[in-house]
C-alpha positions in Angstrom: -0.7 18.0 -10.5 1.4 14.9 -10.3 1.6 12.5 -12.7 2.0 8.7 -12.1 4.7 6.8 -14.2 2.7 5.2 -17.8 2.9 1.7 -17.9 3.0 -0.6 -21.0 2.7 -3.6 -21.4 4.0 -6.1 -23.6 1.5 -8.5 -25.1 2.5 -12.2 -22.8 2.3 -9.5 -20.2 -1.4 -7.5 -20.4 -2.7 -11.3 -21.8 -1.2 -12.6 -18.1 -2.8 -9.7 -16.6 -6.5 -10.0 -18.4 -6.6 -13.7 -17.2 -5.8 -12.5 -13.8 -8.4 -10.1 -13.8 -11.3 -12.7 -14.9 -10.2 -15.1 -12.8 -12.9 -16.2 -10.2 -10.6 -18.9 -8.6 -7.7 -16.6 -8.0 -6.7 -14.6 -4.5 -8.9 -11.5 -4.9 -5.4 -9.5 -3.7 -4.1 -10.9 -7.2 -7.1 -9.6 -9.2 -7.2 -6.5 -8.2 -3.4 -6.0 -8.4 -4.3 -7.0 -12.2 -6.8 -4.7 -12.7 -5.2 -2.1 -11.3 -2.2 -2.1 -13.7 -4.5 -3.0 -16.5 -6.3 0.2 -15.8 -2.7 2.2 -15.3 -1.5 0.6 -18.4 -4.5 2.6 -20.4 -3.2 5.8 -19.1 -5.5 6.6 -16.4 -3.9 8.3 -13.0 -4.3 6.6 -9.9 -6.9 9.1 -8.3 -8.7 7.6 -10.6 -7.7 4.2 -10.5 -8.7 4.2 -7.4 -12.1 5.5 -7.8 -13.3 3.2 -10.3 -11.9 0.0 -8.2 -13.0 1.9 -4.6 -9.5 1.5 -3.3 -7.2 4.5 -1.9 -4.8 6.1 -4.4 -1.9 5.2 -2.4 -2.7 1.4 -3.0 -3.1 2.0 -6.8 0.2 4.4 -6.9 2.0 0.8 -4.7 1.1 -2.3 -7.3 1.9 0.4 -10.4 5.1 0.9 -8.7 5.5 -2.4 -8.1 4.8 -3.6 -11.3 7.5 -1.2 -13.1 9.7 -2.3 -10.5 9.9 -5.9 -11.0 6.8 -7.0 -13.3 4.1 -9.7 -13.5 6.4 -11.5 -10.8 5.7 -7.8 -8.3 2.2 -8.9 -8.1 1.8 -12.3 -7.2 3.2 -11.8 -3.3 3.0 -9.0 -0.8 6.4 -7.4 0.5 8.1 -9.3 3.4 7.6 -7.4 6.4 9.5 -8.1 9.7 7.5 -9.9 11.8 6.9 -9.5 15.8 9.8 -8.8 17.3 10.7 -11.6 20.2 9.1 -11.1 23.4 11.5 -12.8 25.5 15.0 -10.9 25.5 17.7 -12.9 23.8 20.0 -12.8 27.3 16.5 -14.8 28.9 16.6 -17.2 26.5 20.8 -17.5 26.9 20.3 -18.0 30.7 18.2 -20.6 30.9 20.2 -22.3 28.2 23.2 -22.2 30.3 21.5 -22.7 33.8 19.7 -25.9 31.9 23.3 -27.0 30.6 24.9 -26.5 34.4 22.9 -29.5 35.2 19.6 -27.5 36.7 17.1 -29.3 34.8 13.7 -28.8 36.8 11.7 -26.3 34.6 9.6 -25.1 37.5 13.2 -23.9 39.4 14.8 -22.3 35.9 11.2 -20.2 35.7 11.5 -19.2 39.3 15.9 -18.3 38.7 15.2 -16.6 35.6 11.6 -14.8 35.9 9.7 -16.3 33.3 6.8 -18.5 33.6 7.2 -22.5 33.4 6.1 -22.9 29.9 8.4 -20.6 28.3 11.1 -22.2 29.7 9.5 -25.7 28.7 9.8 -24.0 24.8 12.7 -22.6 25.3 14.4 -26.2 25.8 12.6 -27.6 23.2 13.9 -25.3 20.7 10.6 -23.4 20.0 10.4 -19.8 20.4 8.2 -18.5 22.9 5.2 -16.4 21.4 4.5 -14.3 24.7 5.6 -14.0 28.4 3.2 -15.9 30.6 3.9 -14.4 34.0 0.9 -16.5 35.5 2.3 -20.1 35.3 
């Protein structure tokens, strides 16, 4: 069987950690990130980690990991993740840029040269970027 990484802790750190893990004003995310090193930190495996916080083992196994990784500082935010990818293609957004520039500045005719609906282009020129294709306006 597999054994998870041991964990220890110094004493600013497992102090850090108890307060988390009383704290009733804290994100609930951040208490039971606490408690689960607090719990790795005495030895115990993540199976069963995860069966005294009813959690999966794979979610214990990620903040213990995380915590050896980079510490206290590991717990407080989740990983960055990528985000939605953009709905309307980059060469869109160009077109109407440059059709816009060329001195065609009706919205309703850039939607109708380029395909898109009125209020993405409406977005588009004011420097936001559009959330979804809205082929009905």
């Amino acid at each position: 069987m597999r054994r998870a990484p041991a964990v220890e802790l110094s004493a600013e750190d497992r102090a850090v950690l108890e307060r988390w893990a009383r704290g009733r004003s804290l994100p609930a995310r951040q208490v039971e990130r606490a408690r689960i090193v607090l719990l790795a930190a005495q030895g115990i495996q993540d199976i069963d980690i995860a069966a005294q916080l009813g959690i999966t083992n794979q979610k214990a196994s990620r903040w213990r990991k995380r915590f050896l990784e980079a510490g206290i500082d590991g717990l407080k935010k989740d990983a960055t993740r990528p985000g939605r990818k953009p709905s309307i293609p980059v060469s869109t957004i160009e077109a109407v840029l440059l059709k816009a520039s060329s001195g065609m500045l009706s919205p309703r005719v850039l939607a109708a040269e380029t395909g898109i609906s009125e209020s993405t282009v409406r977005r588009i020129l004011k420097g936001r970027r559009p959330n979804a294709l809205n082929a009905s306006a």
